[in-house]
C-alpha positions as CSV (number, residue, x, y, z in Angstrom):
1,X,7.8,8.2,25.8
2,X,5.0,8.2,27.8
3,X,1.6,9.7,26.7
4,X,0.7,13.1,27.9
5,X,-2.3,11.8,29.5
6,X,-4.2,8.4,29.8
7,X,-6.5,8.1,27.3
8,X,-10.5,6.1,27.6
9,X,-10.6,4.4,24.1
10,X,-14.0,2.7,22.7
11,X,-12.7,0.0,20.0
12,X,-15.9,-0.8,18.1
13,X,-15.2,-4.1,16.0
14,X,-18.1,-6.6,14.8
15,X,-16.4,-9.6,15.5
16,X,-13.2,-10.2,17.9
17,X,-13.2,-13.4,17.7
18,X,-12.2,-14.3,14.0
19,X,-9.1,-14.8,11.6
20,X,-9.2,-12.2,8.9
21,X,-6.4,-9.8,9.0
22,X,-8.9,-6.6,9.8
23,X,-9.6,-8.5,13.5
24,X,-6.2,-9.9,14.2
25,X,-4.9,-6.2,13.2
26,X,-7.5,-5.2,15.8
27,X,-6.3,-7.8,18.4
28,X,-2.4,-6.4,18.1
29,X,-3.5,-2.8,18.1
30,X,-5.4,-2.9,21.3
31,X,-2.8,-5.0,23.5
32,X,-0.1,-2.2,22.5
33,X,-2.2,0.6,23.0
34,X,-3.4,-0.9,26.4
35,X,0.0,-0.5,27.9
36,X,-1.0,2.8,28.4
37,X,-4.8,3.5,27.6
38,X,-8.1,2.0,29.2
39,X,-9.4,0.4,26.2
40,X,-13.0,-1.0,26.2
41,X,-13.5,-3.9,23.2
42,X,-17.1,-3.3,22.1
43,X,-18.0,-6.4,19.6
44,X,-20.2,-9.1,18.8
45,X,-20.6,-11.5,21.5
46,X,-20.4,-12.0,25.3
47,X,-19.9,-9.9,27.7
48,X,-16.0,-10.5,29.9
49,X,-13.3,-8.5,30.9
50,X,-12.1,-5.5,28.7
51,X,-15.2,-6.2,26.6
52,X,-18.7,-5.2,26.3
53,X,-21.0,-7.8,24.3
54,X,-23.3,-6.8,21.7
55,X,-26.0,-9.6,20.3
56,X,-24.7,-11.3,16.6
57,X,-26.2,-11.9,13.2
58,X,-25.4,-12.3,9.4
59,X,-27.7,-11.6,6.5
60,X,-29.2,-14.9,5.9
61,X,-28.6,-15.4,2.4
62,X,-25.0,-15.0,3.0
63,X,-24.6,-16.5,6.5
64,X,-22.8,-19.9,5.3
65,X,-20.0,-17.5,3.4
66,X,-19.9,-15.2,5.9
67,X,-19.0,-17.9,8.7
68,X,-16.8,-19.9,6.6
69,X,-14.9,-16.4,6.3
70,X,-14.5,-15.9,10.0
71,X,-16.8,-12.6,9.9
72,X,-20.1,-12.5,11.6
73,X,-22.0,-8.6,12.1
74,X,-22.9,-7.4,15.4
75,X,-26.1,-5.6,16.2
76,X,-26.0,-1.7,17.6
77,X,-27.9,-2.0,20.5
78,X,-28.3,1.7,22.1
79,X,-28.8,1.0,25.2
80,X,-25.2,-1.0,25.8
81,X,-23.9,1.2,23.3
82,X,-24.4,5.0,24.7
83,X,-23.0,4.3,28.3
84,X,-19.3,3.4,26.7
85,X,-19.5,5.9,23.8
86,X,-20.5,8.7,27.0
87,X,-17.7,7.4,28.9
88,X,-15.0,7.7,25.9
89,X,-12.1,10.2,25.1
90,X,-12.7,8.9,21.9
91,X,-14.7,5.8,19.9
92,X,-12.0,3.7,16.9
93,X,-14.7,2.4,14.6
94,X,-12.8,-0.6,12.9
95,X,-15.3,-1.9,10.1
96,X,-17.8,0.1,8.1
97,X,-21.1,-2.2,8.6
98,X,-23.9,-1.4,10.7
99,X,-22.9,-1.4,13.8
100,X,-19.9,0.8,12.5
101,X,-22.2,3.2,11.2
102,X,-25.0,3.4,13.6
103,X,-22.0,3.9,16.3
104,X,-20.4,6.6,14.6
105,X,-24.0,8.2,14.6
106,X,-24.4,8.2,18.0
107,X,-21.1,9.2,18.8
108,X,-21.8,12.4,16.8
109,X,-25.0,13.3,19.0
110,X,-23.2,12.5,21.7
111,X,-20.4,15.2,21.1
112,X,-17.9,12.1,20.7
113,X,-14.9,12.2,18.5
114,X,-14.8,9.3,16.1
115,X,-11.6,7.8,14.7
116,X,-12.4,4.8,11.6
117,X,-10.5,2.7,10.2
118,X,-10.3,1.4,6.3
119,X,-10.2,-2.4,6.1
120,X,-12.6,-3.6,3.9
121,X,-12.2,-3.9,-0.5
122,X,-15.9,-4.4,-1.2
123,X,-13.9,-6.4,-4.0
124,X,-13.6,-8.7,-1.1
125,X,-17.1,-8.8,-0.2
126,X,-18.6,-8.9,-3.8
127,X,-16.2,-11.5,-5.3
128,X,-17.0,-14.1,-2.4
129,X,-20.3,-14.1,-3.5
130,X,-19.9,-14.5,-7.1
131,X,-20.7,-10.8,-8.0
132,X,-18.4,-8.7,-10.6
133,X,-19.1,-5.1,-10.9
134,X,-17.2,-2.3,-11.3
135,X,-20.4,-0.1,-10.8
136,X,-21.2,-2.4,-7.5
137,X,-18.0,-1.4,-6.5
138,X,-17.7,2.5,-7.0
139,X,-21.0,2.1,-5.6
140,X,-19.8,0.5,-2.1
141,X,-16.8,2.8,-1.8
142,X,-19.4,5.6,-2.0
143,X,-21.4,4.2,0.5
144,X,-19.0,4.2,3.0
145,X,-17.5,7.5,2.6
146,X,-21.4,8.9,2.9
147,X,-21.6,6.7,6.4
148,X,-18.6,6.4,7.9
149,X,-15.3,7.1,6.5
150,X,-16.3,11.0,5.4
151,X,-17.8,11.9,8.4
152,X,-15.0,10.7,10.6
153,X,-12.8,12.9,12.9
154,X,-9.7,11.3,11.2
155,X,-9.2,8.1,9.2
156,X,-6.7,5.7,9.3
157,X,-6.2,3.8,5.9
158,X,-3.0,1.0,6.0
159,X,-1.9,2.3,2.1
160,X,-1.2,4.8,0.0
161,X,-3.7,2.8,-2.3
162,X,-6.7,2.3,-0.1
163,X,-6.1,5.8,1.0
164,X,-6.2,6.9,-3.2
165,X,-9.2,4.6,-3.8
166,X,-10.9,7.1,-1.2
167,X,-9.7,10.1,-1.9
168,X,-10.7,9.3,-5.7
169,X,-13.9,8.6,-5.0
170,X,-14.9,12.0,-2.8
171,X,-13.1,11.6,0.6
172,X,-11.6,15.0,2.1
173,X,-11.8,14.9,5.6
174,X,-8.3,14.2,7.3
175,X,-6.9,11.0,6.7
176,X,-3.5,8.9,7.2
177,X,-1.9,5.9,5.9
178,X,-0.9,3.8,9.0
179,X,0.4,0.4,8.4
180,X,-0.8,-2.5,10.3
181,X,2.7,-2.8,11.2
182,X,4.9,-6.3,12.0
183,X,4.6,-7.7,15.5
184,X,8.3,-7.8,17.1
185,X,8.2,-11.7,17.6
186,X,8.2,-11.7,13.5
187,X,12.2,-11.9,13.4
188,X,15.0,-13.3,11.8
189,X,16.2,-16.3,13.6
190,X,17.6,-19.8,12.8
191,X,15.4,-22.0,10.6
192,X,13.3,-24.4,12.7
193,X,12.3,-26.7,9.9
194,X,10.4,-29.7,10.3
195,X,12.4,-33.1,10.3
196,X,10.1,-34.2,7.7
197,X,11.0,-31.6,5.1
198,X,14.5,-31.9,5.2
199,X,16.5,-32.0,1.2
200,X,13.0,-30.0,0.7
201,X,12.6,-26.4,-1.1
202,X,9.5,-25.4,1.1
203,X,7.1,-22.8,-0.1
204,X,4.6,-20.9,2.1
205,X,0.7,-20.0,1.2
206,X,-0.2,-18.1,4.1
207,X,-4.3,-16.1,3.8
208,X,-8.2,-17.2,4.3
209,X,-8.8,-19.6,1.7
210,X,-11.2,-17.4,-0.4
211,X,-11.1,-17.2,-4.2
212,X,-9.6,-13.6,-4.3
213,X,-6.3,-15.1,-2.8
214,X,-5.5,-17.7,-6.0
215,X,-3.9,-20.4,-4.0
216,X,-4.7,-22.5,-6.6
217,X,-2.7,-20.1,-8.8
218,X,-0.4,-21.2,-6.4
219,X,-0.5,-25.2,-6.6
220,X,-1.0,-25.1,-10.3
221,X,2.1,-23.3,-10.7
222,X,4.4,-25.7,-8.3
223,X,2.8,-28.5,-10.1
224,X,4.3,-26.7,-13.4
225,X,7.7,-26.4,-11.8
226,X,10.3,-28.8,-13.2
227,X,11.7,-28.7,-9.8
228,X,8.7,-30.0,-8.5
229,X,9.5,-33.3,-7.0
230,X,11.4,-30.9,-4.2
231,X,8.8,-28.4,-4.0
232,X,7.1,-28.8,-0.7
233,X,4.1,-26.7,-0.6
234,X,2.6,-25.7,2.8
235,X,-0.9,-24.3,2.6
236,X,-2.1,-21.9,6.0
237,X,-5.3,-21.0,6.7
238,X,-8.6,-21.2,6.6
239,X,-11.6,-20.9,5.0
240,X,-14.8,-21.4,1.7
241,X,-12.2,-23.0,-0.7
242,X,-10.4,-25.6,1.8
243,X,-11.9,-28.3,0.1
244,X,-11.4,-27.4,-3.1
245,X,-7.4,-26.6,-2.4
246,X,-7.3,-29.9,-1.1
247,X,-8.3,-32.0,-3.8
248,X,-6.0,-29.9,-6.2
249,X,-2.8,-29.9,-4.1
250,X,-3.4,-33.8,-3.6
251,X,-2.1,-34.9,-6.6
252,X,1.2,-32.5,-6.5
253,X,3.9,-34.8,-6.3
254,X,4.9,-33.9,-2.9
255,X,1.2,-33.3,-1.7
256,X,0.2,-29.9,-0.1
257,X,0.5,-29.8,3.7
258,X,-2.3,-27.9,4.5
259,X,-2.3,-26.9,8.2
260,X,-4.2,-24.1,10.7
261,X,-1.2,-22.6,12.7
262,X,-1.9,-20.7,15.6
263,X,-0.4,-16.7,15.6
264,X,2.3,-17.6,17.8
265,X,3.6,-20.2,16.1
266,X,3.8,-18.6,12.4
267,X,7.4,-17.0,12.6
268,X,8.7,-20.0,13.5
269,X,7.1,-21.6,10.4
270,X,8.0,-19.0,8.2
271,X,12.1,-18.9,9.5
272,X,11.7,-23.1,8.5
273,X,10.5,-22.2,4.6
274,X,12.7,-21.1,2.0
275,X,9.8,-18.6,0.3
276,X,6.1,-17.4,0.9
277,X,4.0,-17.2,-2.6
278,X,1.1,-14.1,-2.0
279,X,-0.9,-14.6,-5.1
280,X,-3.9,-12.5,-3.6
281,X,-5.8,-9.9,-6.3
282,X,-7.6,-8.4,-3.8
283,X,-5.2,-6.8,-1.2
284,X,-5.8,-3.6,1.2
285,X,-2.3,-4.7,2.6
286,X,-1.2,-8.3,3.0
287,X,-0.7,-9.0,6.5
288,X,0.6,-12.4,5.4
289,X,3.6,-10.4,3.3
290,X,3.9,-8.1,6.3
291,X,5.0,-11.0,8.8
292,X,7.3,-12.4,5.6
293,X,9.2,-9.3,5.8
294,X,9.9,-9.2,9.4
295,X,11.3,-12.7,9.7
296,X,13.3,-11.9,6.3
297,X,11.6,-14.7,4.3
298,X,11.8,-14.0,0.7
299,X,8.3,-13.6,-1.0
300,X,6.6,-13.5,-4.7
301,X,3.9,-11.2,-4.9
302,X,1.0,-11.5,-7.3
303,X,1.4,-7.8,-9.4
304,X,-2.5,-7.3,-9.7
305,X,-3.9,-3.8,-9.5
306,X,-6.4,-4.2,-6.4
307,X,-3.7,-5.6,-4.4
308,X,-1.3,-3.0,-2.5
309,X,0.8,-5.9,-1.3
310,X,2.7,-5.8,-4.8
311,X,3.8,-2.6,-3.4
312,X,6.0,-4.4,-0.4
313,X,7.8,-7.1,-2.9
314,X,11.3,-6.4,-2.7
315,X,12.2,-5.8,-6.8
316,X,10.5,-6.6,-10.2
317,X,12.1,-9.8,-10.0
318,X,9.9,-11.0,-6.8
319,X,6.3,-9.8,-8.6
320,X,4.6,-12.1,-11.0
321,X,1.8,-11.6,-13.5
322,X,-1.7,-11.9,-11.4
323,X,-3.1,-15.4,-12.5
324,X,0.0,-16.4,-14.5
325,X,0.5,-19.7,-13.1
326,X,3.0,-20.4,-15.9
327,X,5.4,-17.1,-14.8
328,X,4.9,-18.5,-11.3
329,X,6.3,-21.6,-11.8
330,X,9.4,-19.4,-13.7
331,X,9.9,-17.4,-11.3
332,X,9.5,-20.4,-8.2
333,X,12.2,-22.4,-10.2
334,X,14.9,-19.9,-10.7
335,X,14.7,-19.4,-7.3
336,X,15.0,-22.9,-6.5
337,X,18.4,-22.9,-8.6
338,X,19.7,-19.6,-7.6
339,X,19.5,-19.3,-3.9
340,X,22.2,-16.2,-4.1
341,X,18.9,-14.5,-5.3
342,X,16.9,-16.0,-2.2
343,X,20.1,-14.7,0.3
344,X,19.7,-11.4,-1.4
345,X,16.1,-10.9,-1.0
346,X,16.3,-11.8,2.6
347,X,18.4,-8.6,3.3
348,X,16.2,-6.2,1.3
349,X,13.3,-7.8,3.0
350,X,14.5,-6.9,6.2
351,X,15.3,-3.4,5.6
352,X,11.9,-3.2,3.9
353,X,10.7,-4.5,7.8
354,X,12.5,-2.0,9.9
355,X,10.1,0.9,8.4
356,X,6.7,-1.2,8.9
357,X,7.3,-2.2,12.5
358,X,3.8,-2.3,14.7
359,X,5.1,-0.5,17.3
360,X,5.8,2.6,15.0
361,X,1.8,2.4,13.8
362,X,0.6,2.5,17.2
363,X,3.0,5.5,17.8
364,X,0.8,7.3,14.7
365,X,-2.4,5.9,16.0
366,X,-1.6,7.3,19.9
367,X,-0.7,10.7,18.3
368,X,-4.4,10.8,16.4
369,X,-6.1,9.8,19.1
370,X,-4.5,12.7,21.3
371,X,-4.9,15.0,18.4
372,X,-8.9,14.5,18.0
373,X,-9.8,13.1,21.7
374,X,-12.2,15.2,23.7
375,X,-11.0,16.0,27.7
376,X,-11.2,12.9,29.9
377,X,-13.7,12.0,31.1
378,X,-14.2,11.5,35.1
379,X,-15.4,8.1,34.9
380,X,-13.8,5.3,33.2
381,X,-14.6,2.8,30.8
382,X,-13.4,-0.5,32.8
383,X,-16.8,-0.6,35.1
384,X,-19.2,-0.8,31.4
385,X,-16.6,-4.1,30.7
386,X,-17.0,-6.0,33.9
387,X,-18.6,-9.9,33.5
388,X,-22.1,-9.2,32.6
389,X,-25.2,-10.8,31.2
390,X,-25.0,-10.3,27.6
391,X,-27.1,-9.5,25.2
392,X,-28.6,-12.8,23.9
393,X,-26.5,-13.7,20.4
394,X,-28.8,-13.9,17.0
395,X,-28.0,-16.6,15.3
């Protein structure tokens, strides 16, 4: 159904140009929405089409990290900033950093409704870095609600958990779990496998490479399997541990194929595996689980208590113990002997799917942005996005 009127959307998001699943959530968002909304991309980088350009930097002490995570800030620069934010029905604010914050400011003087997003486990950021503190933590959440999150017209939070962490911790402005939903072209189809892994029982590792997600949980366990001269392990992704995985899933006896597949290729890798292994303790959602589900690929899900994907694994029997690289290999090798279990998992997978689709997030998302949107605006946001000089990039 068609929206009641066309919308001018500001989508504020440090970097568009990465891999983590808070920017390619961002990517899928905006080319459904832009079917039938003018939405202006304000981010870190270049000026182009559908995109204003704001200059880039990371903290230096972290800037190797934060690179080898795909995430790089970008600066609030008023002056490119306050033309698109006066020209909006409403700005989405997608990450809670500076330029998050400083936008949502100015959006307030300006009489602008603001609409954030939740993303970010500052377990993610903390861990990355070596740091471990529950106090650091609390601390974080804190700091965002006091910014960002709790002064918000609305937020949008992909869980029931992330939305709780919040909520615990002093949020009470009006909020909303909204998944980041399963692209349609993540469907069951025929298996495509690869030639090469034919006789094969092939296992999928699909996140960033950072310590938080356990993939070498993940080879340890296969390499524990007693079915593991069959186990094929495919490693996807990206990222500060890459080296480290590889020197580990070496010596497997089939070693780890550890590949960078592009988005439109990954259902077609996933309908060619048998099962995807998410051993991830730190999880706002699982975007990697998400896609699983969709093309009906059965998946064990690390049961660890800052990860919400736990919540999407079809029954007890498809969680394992966090860290238990022992239970993992279990639970891998039953599988690998009973695939009746595999067959059944498949079907509750997909029904699991039909409620998580994309297209029924962006309905939610349309329906906020209506609810809290100022009237339109008389001048449009697609002349601030024309090819311009941008502002010069920090390094």
């Amino acid at each position: 159904m068609p929206a009641p009127r066309r919308l001018h959307i500001a989508y504020v998001v440090d970097n568009f140009d990465g891999k983590n699943g808070g920017v390619i959530s961002a990517k899928r968002f905006i080319a459904s929405m832009r079917q039938r909304h003018d939405v202006t991309v304000v981010a870190g980088g270049p000026t182009s089409e559908g995109r204003v350009g704001l200059p880039r930097f990371t903290i230096p002490p972290f800037g190797r990290v934060m690179r080898e995570m795909g995430f790089i800030f970008a600066w609030p620069t008023r002056s490119v900033l306050e033309p698109v934010l006066r020209s909006a029905d409403v700005v989405h604010i997608q990450f809670p950093f500076y330029l998050g914050i400083r936008t949502g400011q100015l959006a307030r003087q300006l009489g602008v409704p603001v609409v954030a997003a939740s993303h970010i486990q500052p377990e993610n950021m903390w861990h990355n870095i070596g740091l471990h503190s529950e106090w650091l933590v609390d601390k974080t959440w804190r700091f965002f609600i006091k910014t960002l999150y709790g002064k918000a017209d609305f937020l949008m939070v992909p869980t029931a958990f992330g939305l709780k962490e919040l909520r615990d911790r002093g949020l009470s402005n009006p909020a909303d779990v909204i998944s980041n939903g399963i692209p349609p072209q993540f469907h069951p189809g025929p298996a495509e496998r690869e030639a090469r892994y034919q006789g094969r029982f092939v296992i999928l590792a699909v996140s960033r490479l950072a310590r938080e997600k356990r993939i070498d949980v993940i080879i340890e366990a296969v390499r524990r399997c007693r079915n593991a001269s069959r186990i094929q392990l495919v490693i996807c992704g990206h990222g500060p541990e890459e080296e480290k995985l590889r020197a580990l899933s070496s010596t497997l006896p089939l070693p780890a194929d550890m590949r960078i597949v592009q988005e439109e290729n990954m259902p077609a890798v996933m309908r060619g595996a048998d099962l995807l292994v998410h051993a991830s303790v730190i999880e706002m959602e699982g975007m990697g689980v998400l896609e699983a589900l969709g093309t009906g690929l059965p998946t064990l899900v690390a049961d660890a208590p800052l990860s919400a994907a736990r919540h999407l694994a079809v029954s007890d029997a498809f969680r394992f113990p966090a860290n238990d690289a022992e239970e993992l290999a279990r639970r891998i090798d039953t599988l690998v002997e009973h695939p009746e279990q595999l067959a059944e998992a498949k079907k509750a997978a997909l029904a699991i799917a039909a409620r998580l689709t994309l297209d029924a997030s962006v309905s939610r998302m349309e329906e906020i942005y209506l609810q809290v949107a100022r009237p339109g605006r008389a001048t449009g946001l697609a002349a601030l996005a024309a090819p311009a000089t941008a502002p010069p990039a920090v390094p």
